[in-house]
C-alpha positions, 0 to 999 in steps of 0.5 A: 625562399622562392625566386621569381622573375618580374614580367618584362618590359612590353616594347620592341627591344622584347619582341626581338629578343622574346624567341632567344629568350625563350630558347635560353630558358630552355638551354640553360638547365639543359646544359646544366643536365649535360655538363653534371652528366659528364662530370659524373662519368669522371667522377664514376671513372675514379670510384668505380673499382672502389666501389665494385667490392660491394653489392649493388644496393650500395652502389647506386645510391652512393652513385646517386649521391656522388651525383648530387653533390660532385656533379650537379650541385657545382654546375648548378652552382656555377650558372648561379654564380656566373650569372650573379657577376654579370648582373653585378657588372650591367648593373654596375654594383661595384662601387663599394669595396663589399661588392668589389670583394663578393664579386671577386670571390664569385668570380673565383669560385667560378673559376674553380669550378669550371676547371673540375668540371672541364678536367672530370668531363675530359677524363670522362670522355677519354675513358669513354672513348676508349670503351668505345672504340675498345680493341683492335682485331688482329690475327691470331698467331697461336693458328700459325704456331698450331700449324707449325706444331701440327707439321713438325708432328707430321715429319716426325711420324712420317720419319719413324714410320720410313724408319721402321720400314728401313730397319726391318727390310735390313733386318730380314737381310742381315738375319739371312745372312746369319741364318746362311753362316749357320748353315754353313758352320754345321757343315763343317769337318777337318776337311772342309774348313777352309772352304766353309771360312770362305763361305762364311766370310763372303756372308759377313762381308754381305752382312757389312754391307747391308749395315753400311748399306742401312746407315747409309739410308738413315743418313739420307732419311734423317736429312731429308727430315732436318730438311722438312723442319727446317722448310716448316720452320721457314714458313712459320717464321715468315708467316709470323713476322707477316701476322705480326707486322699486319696486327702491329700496323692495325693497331697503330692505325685503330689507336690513331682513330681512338685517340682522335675520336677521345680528342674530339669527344673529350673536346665536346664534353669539356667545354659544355661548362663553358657553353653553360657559361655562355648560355648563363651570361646571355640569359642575365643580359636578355634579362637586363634589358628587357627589365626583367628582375628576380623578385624573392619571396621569403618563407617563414624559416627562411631566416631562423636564427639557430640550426636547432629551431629549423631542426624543431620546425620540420616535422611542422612544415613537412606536415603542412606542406604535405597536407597544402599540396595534397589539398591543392590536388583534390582543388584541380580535380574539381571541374571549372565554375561554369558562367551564370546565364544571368551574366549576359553581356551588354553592349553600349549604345552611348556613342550611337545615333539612330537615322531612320532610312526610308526605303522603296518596296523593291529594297524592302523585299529584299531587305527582308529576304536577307533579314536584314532591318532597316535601321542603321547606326551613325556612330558619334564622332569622337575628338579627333573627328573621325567616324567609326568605318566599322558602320555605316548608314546602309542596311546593317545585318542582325549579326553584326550589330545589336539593334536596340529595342525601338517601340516595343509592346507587351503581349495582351495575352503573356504580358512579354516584351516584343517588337511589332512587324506592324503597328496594329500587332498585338500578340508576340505569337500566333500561339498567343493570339489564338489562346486570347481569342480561346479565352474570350470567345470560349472556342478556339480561333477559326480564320475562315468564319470570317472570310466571305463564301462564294454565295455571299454568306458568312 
């Protein structure tokens, strides 16, 4: 079954309204495109991991069909039925109670699919936002804590290295000190062992006091390292809290912009449905008042008893259509029927009256020089008793107005019609004229054998 539309009511009421009708035939299956559109993304938000487990021909056309049917079919059908109540109401066919129910339900349904339509577009529009503005960039405190280990390590080898330093110089010291006891002890006998003790314990006593002496030094080292660590550790705590207060502040203010932008795109994307609507009752009323109807055109199967005889039937139609099309195809390539010459047009004398017009042979100089004829037309008056002002009783061009054939003559030589310049003409051309006289005289026509010499002889 085909649906089309009755022409419209010609008036002023169509010439006001013609450009926004003409609009909204446009807007209406546009918006329908729009509003499917955003539908399908909500609908792509759900399905998506689900479908990320198979190949890509699976994907796509699942997805193409999860468009058709989730996403076009109810917009589609939406328009259609927001476009049936308010033609029920302008018409005012609800009288009876079937009416009042079939409108009630199609009100409803309505109702229902435009509250999915505005919930998938929202949702849609939020996780499209959201891929949008994507994340913040913030600052990167694996650098700061790289720094910070990067420092400890420089304090530890600085430490090792002073140290080795410090332990060695003892060490050379300390082994003096030992190498002078020996010395000392190999020098000793029963009668200098008092004075070898003396000497050796002033290099003991020494040798205390450089391990004192070297403890001493690991001390202070040891502190000025704790030291280090702990001014590094300072920093890097500083520097941290600040990286992470700044990042923190960045992503407050970028989730704020996000959820602002989701706000407003998920705000556009809902409420397409509802400028559909819109769109689809103003259509429907444009329609009402400049009289334009839907007019059904019904097909053979349009009302088959029994699913199975249409199942039967398809193969046919699908075979006659495909063979109708495919003819009316090679009918537009043929080129376009050009007009017969023997179609000419012919203009209507009828309501013309002919008036001679006498004129000097000043204005028929000048007549002629503008080939102009001087013959005009009167045109008859009509009841309201009005004359035509398109003609009037001077000169009348040859390109304005068809001048009809007034004493025509027949050609004594082609036998074709012609109108004389004057009364004594009697051959359309001089072609005509010198191939009679040709033919009667048997040799061709010479205008100067007839024309007097200056001596008086022919």
């Amino acid at each position: 079954m085909k649906i089309l539309h009755s022409l419209p009511k010609m008036g002023e009421t169509l010439n006001h309204d013609a450009p926004l009708l003409k609009i909204l035939r446009l807007a209406v299956p546009s918006f329908i495109l729009i509003s499917a559109t955003t539908v399908f993304f909500g609908v792509k938000s759900h399905i998506s991991e689900f479908l990320a487990q198979y190949p890509a021909w699976v994907q796509y056309p699942t997805l193409s069909i999860g468009f058709l049917l989730f996403s076009f079919a109810p917009d589609a059908l939406n328009a259609v039925l927001v476009a049936y109540v308010v033609r029920s109401l302008l018409k005012k066919q609800f009288t009876g109670v079937t009416s009042i129910i079939l409108i009630c339900f199609c009100a409803t349904l309505s109702v229902g699919l435009t509250v999915y339509s505005f919930k998938m577009s929202k949702n849609a529009a939020i996780v499209a936002a959201e891929k949008a503005a994507g994340e913040a960039k913030q600052l990167d405190v694996a650098i700061i804590d790289t720094g910070y280990g990067s420092a400890l390590e420089r304090i530890k080898s600085d430490y090792s290295e002073e140290t080795v330093g410090i332990e060695g110089n003892y060490l050379a010291l300390i082994r003096a000190e030992e190498t002078a006891i020996a010395s000392w002890e190999k020098k000793r006998n029963d009668r200098n062992t008092q004075w070898i003790d003396s000497r050796q314990d002033r290099h003991r006593a020494t040798i205390k006091n450089l391990l004192a002496a070297k403890k001493s030094e690991l001390d202070a080292l040891r502190a000025r390292k704790q030291a280090a660590e702990d001014a590094a550790a300072a920093v890097h705590s500083d520097d941290r809290q600040r990286t992470t207060a700044y990042n923190d502040e960045k992503a407050a203010r970028h989730n704020q912009l996000s959820a602002v932008f989701s706000a407003q795109l998920s705000w556009l994307a809902g409420y397409a449905v509802f400028i559909l609507m819109i769109l689809a009752s103003v259509r429907e009323i444009l329609y009402h008042r400049n009289g334009i109807e839907p007019k059904p055109i019904f097909g053979q199967f349009d009302f088959q008893p029994s699913p199975v005889l249409e199942t039967l039937a398809y193969p046919f139609v699908y075979i006659g259509r495909h063979t109708v099309n495919t003819v009316r195809t090679w009918y537009e390539a043929l080129p376009e029927l050009k007009e017969r010459p023997d179609f000419a047009p012919v203009t209507d004398y009828s309501e013309y009256d002919q008036k001679v017009i006498k004129l000097k042979s000043k204005d028929r100089r000048e007549a002629e020089a503008k080939e102009e004829r001087a013959i005009g037309f009167i045109r008859a008056v009509n009841n309201a008793g009005s004359d035509n002002p398109s003609v009037n009783n001077g000169t009348v061009n040859n390109a304005t107005v068809v001048a009809p054939k007034m004493g025509v003559k027949k050609c004594l030589q082609c036998g074709s019609e012609y109108v004389p310049k004057v009364a004594w003409q009697k051959y359309c051309t001089s072609d005509c004229k010198e191939a009679f006289h040709a033919e009667k005289h048997g040799k061709p026509f010479n205008p100067m054998q007839y024309h007097k010499t200056k001596g008086g002889a022919k």
